[in-house]
C-alpha positions in Angstrom: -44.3 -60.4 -22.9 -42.2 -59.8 -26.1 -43.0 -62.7 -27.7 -47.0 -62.1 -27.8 -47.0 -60.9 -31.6 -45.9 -64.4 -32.5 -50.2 -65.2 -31.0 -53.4 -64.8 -32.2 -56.3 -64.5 -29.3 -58.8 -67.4 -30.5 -58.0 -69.8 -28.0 -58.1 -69.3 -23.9 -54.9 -70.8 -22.8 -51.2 -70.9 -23.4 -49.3 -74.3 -24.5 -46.6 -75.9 -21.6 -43.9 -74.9 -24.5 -45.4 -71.4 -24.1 -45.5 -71.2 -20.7 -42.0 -72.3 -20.7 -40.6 -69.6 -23.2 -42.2 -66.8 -21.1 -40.2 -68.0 -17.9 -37.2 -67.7 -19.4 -37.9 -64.8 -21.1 -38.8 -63.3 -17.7 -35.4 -65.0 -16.3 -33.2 -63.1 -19.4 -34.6 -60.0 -18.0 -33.2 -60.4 -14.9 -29.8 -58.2 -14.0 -27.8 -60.3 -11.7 -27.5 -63.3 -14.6 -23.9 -63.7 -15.6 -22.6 -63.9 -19.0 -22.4 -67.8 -18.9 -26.0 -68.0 -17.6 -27.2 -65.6 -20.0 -25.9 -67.6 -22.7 -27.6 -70.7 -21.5 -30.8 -68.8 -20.9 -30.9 -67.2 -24.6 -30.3 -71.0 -26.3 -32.7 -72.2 -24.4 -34.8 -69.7 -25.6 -34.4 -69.7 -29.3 -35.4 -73.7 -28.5 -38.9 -73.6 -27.1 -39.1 -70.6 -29.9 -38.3 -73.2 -33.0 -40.5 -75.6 -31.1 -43.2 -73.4 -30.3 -43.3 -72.6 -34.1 -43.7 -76.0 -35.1 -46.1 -77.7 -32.8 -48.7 -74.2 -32.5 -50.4 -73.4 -34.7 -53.1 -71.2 -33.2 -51.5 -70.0 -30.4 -53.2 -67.5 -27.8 -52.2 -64.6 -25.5 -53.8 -65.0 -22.8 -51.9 -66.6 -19.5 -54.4 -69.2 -18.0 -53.9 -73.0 -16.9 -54.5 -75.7 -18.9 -57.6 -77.7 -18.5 -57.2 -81.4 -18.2 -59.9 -84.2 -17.9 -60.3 -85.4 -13.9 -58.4 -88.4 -13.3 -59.6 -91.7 -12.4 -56.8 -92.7 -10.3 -57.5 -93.5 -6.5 -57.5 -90.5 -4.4 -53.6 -90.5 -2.8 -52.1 -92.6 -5.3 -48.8 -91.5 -6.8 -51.0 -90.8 -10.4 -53.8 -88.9 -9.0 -51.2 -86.2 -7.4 -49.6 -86.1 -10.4 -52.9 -85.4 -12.1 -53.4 -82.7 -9.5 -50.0 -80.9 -9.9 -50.3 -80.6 -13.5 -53.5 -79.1 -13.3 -51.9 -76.4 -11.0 -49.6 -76.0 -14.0 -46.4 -77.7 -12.2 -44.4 -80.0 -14.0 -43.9 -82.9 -11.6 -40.8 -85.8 -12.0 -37.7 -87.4 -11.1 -34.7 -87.3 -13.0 -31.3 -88.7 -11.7 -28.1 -87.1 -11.4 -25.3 -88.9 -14.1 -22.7 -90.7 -12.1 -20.5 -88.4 -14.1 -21.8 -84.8 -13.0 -21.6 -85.9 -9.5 -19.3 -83.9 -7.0 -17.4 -86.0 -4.6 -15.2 -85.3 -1.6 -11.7 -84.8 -1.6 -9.2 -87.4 0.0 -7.3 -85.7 2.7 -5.6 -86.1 6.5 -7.9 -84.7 9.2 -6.6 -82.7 12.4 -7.6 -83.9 16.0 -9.8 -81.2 16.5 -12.2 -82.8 13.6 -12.4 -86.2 15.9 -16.0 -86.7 16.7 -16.2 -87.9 20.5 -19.0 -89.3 22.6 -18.9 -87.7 25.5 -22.8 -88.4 27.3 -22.5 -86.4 30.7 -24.7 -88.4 33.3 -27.1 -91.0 32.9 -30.3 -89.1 30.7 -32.5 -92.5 31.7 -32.5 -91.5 35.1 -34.9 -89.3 35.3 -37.3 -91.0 32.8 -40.6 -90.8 34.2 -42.3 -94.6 34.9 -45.5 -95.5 33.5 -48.9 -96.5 35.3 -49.9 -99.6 34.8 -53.6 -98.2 35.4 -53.6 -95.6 32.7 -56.1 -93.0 33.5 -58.5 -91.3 31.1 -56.8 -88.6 28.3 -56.2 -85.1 30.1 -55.1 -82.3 27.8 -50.7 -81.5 28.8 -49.0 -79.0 27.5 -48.4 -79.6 23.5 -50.9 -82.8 23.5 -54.0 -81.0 22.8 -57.5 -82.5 22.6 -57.1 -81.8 18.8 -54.0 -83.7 18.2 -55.3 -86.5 20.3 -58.2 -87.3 18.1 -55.6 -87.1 15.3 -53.4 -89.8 16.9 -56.4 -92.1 17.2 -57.6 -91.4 13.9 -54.2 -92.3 12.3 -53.7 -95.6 14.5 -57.9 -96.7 14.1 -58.7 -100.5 14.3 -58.6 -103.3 16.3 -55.2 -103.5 16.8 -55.0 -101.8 19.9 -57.6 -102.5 23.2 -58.9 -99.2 24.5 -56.6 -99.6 27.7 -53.6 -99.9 25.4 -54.8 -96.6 23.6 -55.0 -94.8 27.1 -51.4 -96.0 27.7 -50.0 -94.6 24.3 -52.2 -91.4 25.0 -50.3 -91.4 28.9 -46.9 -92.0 27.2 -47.1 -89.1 24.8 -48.5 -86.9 27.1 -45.7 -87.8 29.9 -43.4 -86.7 27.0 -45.4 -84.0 25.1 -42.0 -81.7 24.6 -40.3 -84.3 22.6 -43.2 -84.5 19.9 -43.3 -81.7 17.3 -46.9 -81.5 14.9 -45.0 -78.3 13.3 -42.1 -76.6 12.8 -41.8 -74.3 15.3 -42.3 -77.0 18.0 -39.4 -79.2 16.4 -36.3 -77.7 18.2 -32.6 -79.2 18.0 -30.3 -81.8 19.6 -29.1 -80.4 23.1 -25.1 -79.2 22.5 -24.1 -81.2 25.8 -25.1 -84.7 24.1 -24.6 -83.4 20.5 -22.2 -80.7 19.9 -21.8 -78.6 16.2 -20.2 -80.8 13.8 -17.3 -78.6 11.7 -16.9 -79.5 8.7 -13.3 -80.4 7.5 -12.4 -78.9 3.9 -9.1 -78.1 2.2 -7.8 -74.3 1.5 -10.3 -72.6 -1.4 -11.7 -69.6 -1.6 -15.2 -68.8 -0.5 -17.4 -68.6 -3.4 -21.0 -66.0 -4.0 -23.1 -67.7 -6.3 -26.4 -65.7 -8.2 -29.5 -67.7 -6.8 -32.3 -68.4 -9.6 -34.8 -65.8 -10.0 -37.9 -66.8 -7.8 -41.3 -67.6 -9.7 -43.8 -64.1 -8.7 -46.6 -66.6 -8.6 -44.5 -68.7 -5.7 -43.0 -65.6 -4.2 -45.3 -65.6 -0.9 -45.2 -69.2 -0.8 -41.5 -69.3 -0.4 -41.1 -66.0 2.2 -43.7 -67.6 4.4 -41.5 -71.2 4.1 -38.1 -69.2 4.9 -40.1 -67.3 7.6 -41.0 -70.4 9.4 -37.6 -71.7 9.3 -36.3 -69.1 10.9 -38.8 -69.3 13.5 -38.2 -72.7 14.1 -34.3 -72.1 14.5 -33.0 -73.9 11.3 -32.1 -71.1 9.7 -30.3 -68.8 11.4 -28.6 -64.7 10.9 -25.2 -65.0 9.4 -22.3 -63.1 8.1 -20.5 -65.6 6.4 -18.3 -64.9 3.4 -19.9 -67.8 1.3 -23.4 -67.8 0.0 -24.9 -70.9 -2.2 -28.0 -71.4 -4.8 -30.8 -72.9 -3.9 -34.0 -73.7 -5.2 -37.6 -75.3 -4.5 -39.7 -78.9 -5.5 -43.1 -79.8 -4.8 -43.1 -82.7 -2.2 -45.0 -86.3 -3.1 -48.5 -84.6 -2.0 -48.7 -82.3 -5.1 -48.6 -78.8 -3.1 -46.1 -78.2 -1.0 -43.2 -77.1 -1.4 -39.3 -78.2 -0.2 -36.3 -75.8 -0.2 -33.4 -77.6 -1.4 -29.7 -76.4 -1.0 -27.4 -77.0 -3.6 -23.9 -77.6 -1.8 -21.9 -79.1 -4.9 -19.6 -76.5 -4.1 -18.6 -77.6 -0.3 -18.7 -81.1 -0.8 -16.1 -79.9 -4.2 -13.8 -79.3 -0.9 -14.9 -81.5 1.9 -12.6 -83.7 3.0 -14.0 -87.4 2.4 -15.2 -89.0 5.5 -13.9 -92.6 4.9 -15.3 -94.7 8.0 -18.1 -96.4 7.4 -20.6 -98.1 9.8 -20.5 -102.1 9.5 -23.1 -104.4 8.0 -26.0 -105.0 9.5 -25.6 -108.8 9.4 -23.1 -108.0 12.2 -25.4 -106.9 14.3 
């Protein structure tokens, strides 16, 4: 770190300003920045400098979390993951786009080829198994393990089923184990006869190659092992298109994981606007 002469070594830990001034330091390093980034990277530099100036004055070298006091909320609640993610050192909040930064589709015509049809081949009730009105006692099938049994009962617990109704919803999801998923891998996609690729309608542009943010080294494993299940799961999939987007990652409401979000302000700059809408639900 270049800025570690500005520190003395009396204290154990570095501020959340500091911490914030070595990432993007770190970032500035980085070779595949453009000029405009690099320019937004170096003010926001010479900002947490000013303010680390002002609000430390011992400040440390060495590159440790914070320690915070345990929290009292109830264990779950929306405050006590807070409490746990900032004593991971991650920053947790929501913040709302400006109805003015939004990026809205464009109004356009849309060719035939973009009408969405129903076209339901046969009857898929037809061969939808019928269910005993004797249910027998639970028997491992094929993704309905023993395991994930005793989860389902732990999560619906309580009087509010009778045991024979509980053998029934055990019977029903073993009858139709395949169409439950506990992980990734094992959630699949819509069948192409039923539900067939949606294209995307969008006006002439040229494909754009954006620079992706430079990944955290502290997150890096995290984030191959996410993309890696994704791919085994089929969502993400080997392409050689001409376009390539940012994207980035959040920590979801439980405190640890993480989400990978695609920014796609650039298509929907030059989707065409979808302008059917589904009717109220009073009318139904």
């Amino acid at each position: 770190m270049h800025f570690t002469h500005m520190f003395n070594a009396e204290n154990s830990t570095f501020t959340t300003k500091e911490l914030q001034l070595a990432y993007v330091q770190m970032a500035m390093q980085e070779t595949e920045l453009d000029t405009e980034e690099k320019r937004l990277a170096s003010s926001r530099l010479q900002t947490y400098l000013r303010e680390v100036r002002e609000e430390v004055e011992k400040p440390t070298v060495v590159f440790q979390q914070e320690e915070t006091q345990p929290t009292t909320a109830p264990a779950g609640s929306s405050q006590d993951k807070k409490a746990k993610a900032k004593m991971k050192g991650v920053s947790t909040g929501t913040k709302y786009k400006k109805v003015a930064d939004k990026v809205k589709p464009v109004l356009g015509s849309l060719d035939e080829k973009f009408r969405i049809l129903r076209d339901i081949k046969g009857d898929p009730l037809a061969e939808l198994p019928t269910l005993p009105t004797h249910p027998k006692d639970f028997e491992p099938v094929g993704r309905y393990t023993e395991e994930r049994k005793q989860g389902m009962d732990k999560l619906h617990s309580g009087p509010f089923l009778w045991p024979e109704e509980r053998k029934l919803l055990h019977e029903f999801v073993g009858m139709h184990n395949e169409a439950f998923a506990w992980d990734d891998t094992e959630r699949g996609s819509f069948k192409p006869e039923y539900f067939p690729p949606v294209v995307i309608p969008t006006v002439a542009h040229v494909p754009w190659v954006l620079k992706n943010r430079p990944v955290p080294p502290g997150l890096y494993d995290r984030i191959c092992n996410l993309i890696r299940d994704k791919i085994d799961a089929g969502v993400y999939e080997p392409s050689n298109s001409s376009y390539r987007s940012r994207w980035f990652c959040v920590l979801k409401k439980d405190g640890e994981s993480l989400r990978i979000v695609h920014s796609l302000e650039p298509l929907n700059k030059v989707t065409i606007a979808h302008s059917g809408v589904p009717r109220g639900v009073h009318y139904f």
